[in-house]
py3Dmol code that shows the C-alpha trace and the ligand (Angstrom):
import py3Dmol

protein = """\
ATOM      1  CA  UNK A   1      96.983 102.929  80.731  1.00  0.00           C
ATOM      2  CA  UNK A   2      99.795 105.118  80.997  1.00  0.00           C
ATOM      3  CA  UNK A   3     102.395 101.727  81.871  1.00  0.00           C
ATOM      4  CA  UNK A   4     101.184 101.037  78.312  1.00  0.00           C
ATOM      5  CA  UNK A   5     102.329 103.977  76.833  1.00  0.00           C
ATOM      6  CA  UNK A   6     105.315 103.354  78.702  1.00  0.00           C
ATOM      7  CA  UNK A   7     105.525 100.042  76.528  1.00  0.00           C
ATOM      8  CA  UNK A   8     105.361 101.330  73.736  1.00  0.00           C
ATOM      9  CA  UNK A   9     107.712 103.809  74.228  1.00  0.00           C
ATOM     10  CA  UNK A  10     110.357 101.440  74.804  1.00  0.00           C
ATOM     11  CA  UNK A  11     109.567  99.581  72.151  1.00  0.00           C
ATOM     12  CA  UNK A  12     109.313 102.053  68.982  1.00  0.00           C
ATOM     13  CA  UNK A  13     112.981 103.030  70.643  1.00  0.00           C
ATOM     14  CA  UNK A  14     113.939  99.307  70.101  1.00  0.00           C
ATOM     15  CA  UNK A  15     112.426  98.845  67.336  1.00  0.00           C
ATOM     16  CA  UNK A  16     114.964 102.128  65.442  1.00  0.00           C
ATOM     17  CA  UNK A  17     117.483 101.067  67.377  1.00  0.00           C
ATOM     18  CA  UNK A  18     117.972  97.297  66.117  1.00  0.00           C
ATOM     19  CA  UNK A  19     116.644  98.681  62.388  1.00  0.00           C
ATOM     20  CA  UNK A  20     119.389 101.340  62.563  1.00  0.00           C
ATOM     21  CA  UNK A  21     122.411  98.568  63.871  1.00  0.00           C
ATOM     22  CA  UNK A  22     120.954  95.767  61.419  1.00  0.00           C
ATOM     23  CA  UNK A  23     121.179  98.172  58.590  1.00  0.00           C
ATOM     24  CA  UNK A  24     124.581  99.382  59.211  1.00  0.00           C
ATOM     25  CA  UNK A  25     125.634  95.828  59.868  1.00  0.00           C
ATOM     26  CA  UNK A  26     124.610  94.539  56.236  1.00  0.00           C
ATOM     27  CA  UNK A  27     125.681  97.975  54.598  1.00  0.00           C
ATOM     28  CA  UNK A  28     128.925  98.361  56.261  1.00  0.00           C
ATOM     29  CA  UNK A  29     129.973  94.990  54.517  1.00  0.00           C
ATOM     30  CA  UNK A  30     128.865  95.740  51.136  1.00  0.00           C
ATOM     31  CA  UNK A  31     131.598  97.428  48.910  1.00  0.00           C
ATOM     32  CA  UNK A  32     130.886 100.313  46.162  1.00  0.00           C
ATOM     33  CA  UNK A  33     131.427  99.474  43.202  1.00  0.00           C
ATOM     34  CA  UNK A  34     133.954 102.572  43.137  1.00  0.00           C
ATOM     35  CA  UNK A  35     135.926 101.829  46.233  1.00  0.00           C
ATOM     36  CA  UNK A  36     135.745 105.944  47.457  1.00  0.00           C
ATOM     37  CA  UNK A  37     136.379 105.749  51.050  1.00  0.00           C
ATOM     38  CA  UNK A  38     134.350 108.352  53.198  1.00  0.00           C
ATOM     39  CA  UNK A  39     136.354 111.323  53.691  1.00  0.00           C
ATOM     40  CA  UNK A  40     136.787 111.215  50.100  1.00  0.00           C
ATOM     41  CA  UNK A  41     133.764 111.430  49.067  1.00  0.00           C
ATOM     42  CA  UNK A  42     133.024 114.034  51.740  1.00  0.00           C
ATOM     43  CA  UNK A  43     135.505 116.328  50.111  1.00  0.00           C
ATOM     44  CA  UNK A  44     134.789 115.876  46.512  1.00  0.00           C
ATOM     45  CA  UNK A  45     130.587 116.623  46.822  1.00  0.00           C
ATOM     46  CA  UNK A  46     132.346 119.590  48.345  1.00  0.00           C
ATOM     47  CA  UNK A  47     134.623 121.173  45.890  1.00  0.00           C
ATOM     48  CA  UNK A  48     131.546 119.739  43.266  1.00  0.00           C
ATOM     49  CA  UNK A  49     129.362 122.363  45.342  1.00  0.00           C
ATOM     50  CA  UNK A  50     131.797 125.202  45.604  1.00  0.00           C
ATOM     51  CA  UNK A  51     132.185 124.747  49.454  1.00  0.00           C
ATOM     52  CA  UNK A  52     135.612 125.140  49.936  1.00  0.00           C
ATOM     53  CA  UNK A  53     135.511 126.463  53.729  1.00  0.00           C
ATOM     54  CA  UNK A  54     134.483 123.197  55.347  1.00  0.00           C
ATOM     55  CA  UNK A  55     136.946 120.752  56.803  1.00  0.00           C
ATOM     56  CA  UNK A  56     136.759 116.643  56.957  1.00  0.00           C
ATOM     57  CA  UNK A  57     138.187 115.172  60.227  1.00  0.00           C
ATOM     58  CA  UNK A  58     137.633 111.470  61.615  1.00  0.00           C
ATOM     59  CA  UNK A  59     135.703 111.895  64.798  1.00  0.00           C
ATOM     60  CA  UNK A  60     136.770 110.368  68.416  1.00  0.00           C
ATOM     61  CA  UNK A  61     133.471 108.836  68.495  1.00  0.00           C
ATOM     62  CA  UNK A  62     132.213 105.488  68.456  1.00  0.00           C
ATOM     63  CA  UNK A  63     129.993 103.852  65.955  1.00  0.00           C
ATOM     64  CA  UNK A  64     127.988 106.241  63.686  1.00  0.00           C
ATOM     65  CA  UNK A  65     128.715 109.322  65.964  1.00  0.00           C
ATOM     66  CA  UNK A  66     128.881 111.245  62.661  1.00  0.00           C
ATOM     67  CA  UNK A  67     128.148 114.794  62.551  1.00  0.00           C
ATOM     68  CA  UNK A  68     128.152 118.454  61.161  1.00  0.00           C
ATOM     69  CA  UNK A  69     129.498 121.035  63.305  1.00  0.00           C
ATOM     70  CA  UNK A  70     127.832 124.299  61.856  1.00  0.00           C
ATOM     71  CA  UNK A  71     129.998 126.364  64.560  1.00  0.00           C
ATOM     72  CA  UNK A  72     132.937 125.141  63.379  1.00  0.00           C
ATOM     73  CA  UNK A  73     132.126 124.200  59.756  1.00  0.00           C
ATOM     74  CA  UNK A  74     133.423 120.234  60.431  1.00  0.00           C
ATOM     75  CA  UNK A  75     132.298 117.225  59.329  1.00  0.00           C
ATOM     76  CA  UNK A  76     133.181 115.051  61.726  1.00  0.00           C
ATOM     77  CA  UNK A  77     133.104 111.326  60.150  1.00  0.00           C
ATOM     78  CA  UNK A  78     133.584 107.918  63.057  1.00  0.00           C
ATOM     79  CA  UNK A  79     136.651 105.919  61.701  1.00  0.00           C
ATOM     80  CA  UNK A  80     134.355 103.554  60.054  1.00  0.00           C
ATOM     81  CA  UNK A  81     132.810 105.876  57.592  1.00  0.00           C
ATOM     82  CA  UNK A  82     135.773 107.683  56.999  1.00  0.00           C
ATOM     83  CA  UNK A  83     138.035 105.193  56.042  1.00  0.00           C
ATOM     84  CA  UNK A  84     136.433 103.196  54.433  1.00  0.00           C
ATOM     85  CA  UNK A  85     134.499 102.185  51.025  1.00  0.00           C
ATOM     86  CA  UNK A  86     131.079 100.931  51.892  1.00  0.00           C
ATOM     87  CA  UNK A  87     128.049 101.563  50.660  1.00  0.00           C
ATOM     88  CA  UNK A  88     127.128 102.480  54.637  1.00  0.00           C
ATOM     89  CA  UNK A  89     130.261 104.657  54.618  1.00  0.00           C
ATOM     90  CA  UNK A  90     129.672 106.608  51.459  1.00  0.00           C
ATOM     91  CA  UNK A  91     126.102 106.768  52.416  1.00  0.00           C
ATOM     92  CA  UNK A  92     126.453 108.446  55.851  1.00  0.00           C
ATOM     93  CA  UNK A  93     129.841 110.592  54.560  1.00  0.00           C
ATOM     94  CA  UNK A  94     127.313 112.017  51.864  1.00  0.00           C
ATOM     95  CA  UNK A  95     124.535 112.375  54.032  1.00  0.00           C
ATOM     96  CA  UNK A  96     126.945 114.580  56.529  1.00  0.00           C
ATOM     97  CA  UNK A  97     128.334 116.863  53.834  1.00  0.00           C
ATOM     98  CA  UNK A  98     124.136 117.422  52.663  1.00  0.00           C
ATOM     99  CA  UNK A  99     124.156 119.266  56.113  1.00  0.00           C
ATOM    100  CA  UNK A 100     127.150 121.314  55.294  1.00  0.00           C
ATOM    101  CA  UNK A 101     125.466 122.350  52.094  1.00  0.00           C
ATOM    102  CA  UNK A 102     122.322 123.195  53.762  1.00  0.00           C
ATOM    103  CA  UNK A 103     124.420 125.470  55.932  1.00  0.00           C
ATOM    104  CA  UNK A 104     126.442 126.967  52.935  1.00  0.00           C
ATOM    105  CA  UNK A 105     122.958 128.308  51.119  1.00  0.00           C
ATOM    106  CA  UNK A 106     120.944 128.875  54.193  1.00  0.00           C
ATOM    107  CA  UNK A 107     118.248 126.433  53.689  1.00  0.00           C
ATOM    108  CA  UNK A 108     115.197 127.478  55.645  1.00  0.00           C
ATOM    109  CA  UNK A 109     114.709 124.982  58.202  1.00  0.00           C
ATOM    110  CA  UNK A 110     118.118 125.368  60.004  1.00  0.00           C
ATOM    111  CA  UNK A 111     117.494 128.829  60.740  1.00  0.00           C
ATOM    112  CA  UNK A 112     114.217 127.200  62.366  1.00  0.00           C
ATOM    113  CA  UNK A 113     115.828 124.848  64.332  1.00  0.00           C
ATOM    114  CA  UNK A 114     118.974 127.336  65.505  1.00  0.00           C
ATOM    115  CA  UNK A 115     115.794 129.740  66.622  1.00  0.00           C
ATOM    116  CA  UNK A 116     114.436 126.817  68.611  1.00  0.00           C
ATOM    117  CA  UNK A 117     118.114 125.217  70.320  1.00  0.00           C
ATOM    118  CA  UNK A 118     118.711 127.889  73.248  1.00  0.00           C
ATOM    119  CA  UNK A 119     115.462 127.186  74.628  1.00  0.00           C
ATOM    120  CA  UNK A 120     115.363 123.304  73.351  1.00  0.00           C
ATOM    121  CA  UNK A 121     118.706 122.433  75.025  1.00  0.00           C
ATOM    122  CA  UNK A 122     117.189 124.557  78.501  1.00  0.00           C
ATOM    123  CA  UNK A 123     113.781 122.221  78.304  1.00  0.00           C
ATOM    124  CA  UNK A 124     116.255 119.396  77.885  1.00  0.00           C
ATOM    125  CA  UNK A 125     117.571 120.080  81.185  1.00  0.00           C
ATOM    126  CA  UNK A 126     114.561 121.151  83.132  1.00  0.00           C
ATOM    127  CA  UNK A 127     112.085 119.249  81.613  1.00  0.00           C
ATOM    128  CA  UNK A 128     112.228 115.769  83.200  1.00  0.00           C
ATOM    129  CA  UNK A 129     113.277 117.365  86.482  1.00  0.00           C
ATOM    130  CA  UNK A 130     110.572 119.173  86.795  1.00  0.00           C
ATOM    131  CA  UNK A 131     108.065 116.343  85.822  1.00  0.00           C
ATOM    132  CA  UNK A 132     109.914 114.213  88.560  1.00  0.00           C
ATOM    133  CA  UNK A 133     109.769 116.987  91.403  1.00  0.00           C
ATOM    134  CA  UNK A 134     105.843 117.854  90.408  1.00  0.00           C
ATOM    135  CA  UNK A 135     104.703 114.241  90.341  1.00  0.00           C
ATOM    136  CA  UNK A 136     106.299 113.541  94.035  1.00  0.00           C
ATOM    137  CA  UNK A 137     105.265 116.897  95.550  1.00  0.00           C
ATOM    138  CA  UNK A 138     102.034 117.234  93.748  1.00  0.00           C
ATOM    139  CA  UNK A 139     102.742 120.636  92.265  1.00  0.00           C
ATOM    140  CA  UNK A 140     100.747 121.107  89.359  1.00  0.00           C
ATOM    141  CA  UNK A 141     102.712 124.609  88.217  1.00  0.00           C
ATOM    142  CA  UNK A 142     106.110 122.352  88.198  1.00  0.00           C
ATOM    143  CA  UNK A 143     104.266 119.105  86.143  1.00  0.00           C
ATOM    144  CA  UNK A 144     102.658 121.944  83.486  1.00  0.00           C
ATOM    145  CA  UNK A 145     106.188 123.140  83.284  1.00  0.00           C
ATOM    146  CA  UNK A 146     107.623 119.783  82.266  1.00  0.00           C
ATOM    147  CA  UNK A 147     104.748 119.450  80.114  1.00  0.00           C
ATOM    148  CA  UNK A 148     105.321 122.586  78.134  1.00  0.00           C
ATOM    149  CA  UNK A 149     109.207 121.873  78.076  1.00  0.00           C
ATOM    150  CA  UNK A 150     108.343 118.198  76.364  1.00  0.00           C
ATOM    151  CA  UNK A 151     106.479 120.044  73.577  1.00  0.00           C
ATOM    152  CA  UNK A 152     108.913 122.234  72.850  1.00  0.00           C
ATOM    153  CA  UNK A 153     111.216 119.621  72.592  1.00  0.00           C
ATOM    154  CA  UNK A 154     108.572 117.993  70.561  1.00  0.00           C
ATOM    155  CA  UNK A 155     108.605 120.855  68.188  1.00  0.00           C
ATOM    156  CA  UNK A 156     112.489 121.198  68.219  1.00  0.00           C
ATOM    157  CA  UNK A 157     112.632 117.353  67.017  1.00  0.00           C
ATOM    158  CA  UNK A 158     109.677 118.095  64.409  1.00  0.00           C
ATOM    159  CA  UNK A 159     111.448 120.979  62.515  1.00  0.00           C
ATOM    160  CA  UNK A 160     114.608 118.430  62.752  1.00  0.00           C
ATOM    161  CA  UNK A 161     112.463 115.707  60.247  1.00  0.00           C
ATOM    162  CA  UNK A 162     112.594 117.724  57.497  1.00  0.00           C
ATOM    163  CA  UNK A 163     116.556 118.852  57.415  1.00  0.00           C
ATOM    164  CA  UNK A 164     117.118 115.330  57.770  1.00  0.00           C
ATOM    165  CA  UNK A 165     115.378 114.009  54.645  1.00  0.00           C
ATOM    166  CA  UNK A 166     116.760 116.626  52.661  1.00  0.00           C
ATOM    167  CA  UNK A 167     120.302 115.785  53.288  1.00  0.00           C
ATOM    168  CA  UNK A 168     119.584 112.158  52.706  1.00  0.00           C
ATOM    169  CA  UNK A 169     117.941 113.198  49.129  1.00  0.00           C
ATOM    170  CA  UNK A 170     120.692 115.206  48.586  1.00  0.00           C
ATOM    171  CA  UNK A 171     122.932 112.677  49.572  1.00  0.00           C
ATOM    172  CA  UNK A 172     121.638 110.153  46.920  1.00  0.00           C
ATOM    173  CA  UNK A 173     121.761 113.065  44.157  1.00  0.00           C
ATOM    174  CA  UNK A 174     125.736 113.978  44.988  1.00  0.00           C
ATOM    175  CA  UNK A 175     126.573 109.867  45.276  1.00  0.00           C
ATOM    176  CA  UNK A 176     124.504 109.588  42.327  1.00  0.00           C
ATOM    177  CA  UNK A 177     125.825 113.024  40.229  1.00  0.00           C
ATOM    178  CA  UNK A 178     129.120 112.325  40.851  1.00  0.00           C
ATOM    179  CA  UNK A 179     129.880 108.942  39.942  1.00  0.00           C
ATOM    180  CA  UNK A 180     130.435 107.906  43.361  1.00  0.00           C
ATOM    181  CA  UNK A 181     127.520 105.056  43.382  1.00  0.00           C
ATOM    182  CA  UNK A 182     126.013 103.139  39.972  1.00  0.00           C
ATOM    183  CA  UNK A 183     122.447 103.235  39.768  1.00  0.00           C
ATOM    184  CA  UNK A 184     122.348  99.612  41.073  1.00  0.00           C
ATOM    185  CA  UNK A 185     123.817 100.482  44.531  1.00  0.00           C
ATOM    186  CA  UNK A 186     120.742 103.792  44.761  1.00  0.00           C
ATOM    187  CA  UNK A 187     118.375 101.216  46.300  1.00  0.00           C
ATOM    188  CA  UNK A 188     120.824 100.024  49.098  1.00  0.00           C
ATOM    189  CA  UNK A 189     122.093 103.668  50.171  1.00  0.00           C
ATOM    190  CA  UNK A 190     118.347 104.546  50.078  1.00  0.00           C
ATOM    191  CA  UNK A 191     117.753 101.980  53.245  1.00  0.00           C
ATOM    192  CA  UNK A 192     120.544 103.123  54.822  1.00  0.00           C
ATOM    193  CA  UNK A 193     119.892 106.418  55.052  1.00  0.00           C
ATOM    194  CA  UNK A 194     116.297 105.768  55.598  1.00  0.00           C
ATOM    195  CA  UNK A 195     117.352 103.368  58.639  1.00  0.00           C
ATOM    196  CA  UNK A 196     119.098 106.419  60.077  1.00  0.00           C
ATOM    197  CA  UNK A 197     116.337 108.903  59.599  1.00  0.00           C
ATOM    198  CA  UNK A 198     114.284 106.107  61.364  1.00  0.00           C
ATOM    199  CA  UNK A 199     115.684 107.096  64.614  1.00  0.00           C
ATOM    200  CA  UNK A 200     114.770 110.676  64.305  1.00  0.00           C
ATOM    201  CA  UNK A 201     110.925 109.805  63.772  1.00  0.00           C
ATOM    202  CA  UNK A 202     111.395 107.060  66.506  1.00  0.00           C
ATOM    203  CA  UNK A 203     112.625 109.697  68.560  1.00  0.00           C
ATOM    204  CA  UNK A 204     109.876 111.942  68.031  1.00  0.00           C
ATOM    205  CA  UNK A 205     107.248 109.351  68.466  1.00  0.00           C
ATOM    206  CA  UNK A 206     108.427 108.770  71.527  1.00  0.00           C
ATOM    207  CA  UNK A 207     108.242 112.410  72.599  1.00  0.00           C
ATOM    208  CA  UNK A 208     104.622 112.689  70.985  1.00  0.00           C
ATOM    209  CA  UNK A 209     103.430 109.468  73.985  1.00  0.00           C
ATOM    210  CA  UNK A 210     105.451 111.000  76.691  1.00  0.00           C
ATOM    211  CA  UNK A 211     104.103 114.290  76.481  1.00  0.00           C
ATOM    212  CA  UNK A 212     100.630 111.839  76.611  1.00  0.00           C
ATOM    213  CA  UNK A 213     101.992 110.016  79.182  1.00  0.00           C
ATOM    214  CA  UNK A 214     102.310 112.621  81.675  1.00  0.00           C
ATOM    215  CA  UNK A 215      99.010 113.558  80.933  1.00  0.00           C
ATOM    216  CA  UNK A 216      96.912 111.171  81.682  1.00  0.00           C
ATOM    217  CA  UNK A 217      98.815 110.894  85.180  1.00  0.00           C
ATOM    218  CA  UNK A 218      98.182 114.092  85.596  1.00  0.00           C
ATOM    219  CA  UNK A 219      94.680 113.867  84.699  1.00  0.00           C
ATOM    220  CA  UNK A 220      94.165 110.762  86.778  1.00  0.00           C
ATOM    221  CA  UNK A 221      96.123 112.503  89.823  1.00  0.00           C
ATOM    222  CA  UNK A 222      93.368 115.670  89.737  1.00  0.00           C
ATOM    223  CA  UNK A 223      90.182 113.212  89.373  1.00  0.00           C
ATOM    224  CA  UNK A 224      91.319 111.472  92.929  1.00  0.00           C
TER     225      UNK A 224
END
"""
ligand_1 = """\
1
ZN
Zn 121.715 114.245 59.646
"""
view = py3Dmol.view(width=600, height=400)
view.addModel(protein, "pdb")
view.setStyle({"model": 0}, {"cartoon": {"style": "trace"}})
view.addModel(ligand_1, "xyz")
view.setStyle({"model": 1}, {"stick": {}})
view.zoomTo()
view.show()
């Protein structure tokens, strides 16, 4: 049973991954209608908001490595997105900047989340480790450690759904607002953005039928 689970793990993970890359593929090719290239449109939904203390800078990443650093107040854009005119690079730009506006008026979630990242990011260490050692020495304390490390990761990535969708709806409203997309290019920065959200839910799924997973071996293991 739990080689099944395993399954289906892999393929929820596959099944974001290609959704996410096929997306970007057709959306990276199709040009707004208003040829604003990325950073652009980054920095005007910014002065639009009255955020004038966050900087735009092209990221040293690879393909949609795109981010808001709420330490440092960036938006860090890949090279794609930034310089370019897309509806996949307008799209993601916006989506970024929705984070930095979350930040600038303290939207409730994020303080959530920052609550949950020291411990997160040590279950992110420990967790698996733990699982690992407990399963080959058959310690029960180290596998209920794991255990309790995935669901707090579980919860981490939970409270993480939420800011996500709201700076993709706020995404569409600034594109939209600002005269950055035309009401017939809405639908196709929609299923970008939702393609990208995908991966969050995938990643939670995932999470969810690990944490099951581990259980059942664990029940199976104390039955023998
Ligand atoms: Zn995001």
């Amino acid at each position: 049973m739990d080689y099944l689970i395993w399954i289906l793990i892999i393929v929820v993970m596959m099944i974001s991954q290609s959704f996410l890359s096929g997306s970007y593929q057709k959306y990276r090719r199709m040009q707004t209608i208003h040829q604003m290239r990325g950073c652009d449109v980054a920095k005007l939904i910014l002065e639009r908001n009255g955020v004038y203390d966050v900087t735009i800078v092209p990221s040293k990443g690879g393909t949609l490595s795109d981010y808001y650093d709420p330490t440092r107040k960036i938006v860090n854009l890949s090279s794609d997105i930034y310089y370019n005119s897309s509806i996949a690079s307008v799209s993601v730009a916006a989506h970024e900047v929705g984070h930095a506006l979350q930040h600038a008026e303290g939207y409730g979630f994020i303080a959530l989340r920052n609550k949950l990242l020291p411990a997160t990011q040590i279950a992110s260490q420990l967790g698996w480790v733990s699982i690992f050692i407990g399963l080959i020495s058959n310690i029960d304390f180290l596998l209920m450690f794991g255990i309790f490390a995935l669901i707090l990761i579980m919860l981490f990535q939970l409270v993480t759904l939420p800011i996500e969708f709201n700076a993709s709806s706020r995404a569409i409203v600034q594109l939209r607002s600002n005269g950055i997309i035309e009401d017939s290019e809405v639908a196709s920065s929609k299923k970008m953005l939702q393609a990208a959200a995908f991966t969050y839910v995938a990643a939670l799924i995932s999470t969810i039928l690990n944490i099951l997973r581990i259980l059942l071996i664990r029940g199976n293991r104390n039955r023998d």
